[in-house]
C-alpha positions as CSV (number, residue, x, y, z in Angstrom):
1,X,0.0,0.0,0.0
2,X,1.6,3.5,-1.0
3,X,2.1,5.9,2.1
4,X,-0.5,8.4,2.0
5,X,-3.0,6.9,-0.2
6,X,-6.5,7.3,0.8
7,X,-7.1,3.2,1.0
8,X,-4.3,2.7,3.7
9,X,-5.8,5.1,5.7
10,X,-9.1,3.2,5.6
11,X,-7.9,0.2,6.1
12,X,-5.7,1.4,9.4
13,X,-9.1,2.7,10.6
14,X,-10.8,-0.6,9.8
15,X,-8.0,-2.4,12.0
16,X,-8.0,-0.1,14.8
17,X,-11.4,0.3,15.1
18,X,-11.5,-3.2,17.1
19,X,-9.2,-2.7,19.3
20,X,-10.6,0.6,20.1
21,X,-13.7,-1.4,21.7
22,X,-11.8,-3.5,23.8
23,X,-9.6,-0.7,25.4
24,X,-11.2,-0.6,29.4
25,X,-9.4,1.8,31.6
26,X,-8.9,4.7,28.9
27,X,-10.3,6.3,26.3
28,X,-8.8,5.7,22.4
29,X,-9.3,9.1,19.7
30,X,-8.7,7.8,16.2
31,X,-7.8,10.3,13.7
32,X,-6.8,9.1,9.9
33,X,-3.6,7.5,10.3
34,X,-2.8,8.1,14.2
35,X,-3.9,6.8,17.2
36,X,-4.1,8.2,20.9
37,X,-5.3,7.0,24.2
38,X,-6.1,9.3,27.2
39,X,-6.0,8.1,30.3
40,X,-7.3,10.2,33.5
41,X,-6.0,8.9,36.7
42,X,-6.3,11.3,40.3
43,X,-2.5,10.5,40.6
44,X,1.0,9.5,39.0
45,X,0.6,5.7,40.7
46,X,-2.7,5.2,39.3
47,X,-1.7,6.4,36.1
48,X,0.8,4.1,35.9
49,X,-1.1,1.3,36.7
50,X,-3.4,2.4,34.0
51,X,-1.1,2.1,31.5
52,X,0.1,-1.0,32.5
53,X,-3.0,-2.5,31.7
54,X,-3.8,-0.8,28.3
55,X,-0.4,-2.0,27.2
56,X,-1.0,-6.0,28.6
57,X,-4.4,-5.1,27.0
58,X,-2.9,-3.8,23.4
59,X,-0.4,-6.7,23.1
60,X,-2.8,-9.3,23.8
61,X,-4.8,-7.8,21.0
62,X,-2.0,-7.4,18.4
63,X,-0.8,-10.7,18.9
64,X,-4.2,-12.3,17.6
């Protein structure tokens, strides 16, 4: 797929989109061809937990 054709971008939306669903703990904002999550956490401990858990989360989803 040539970078910055509009087909790749659809299709990275297409993949995403999933994994966007199963994110818990955090919220994921897709945007073309980037993805962000935003977590909210009262404190830097919590956060990092958090985190934690969206990455275990995005690696057991990648890996399927």
């Amino acid at each position: 797929m040539p970078q910055g054709s509009a087909l790749g971008q659809i299709l990275f939306l297409l993949y995403l989109n999933d994994h966007a669903i199963n994110i818990h703990w955090a919220e994921m904002v897709l945007f073309t061809n980037s993805a962000n999550i935003l977590i909210e956490a009262v404190n830097e401990d919590v956060q990092n937990q958090k985190k934690n858990r969206i990455v275990k989360e995005l690696l057991i989803l990648v890996s399927c």
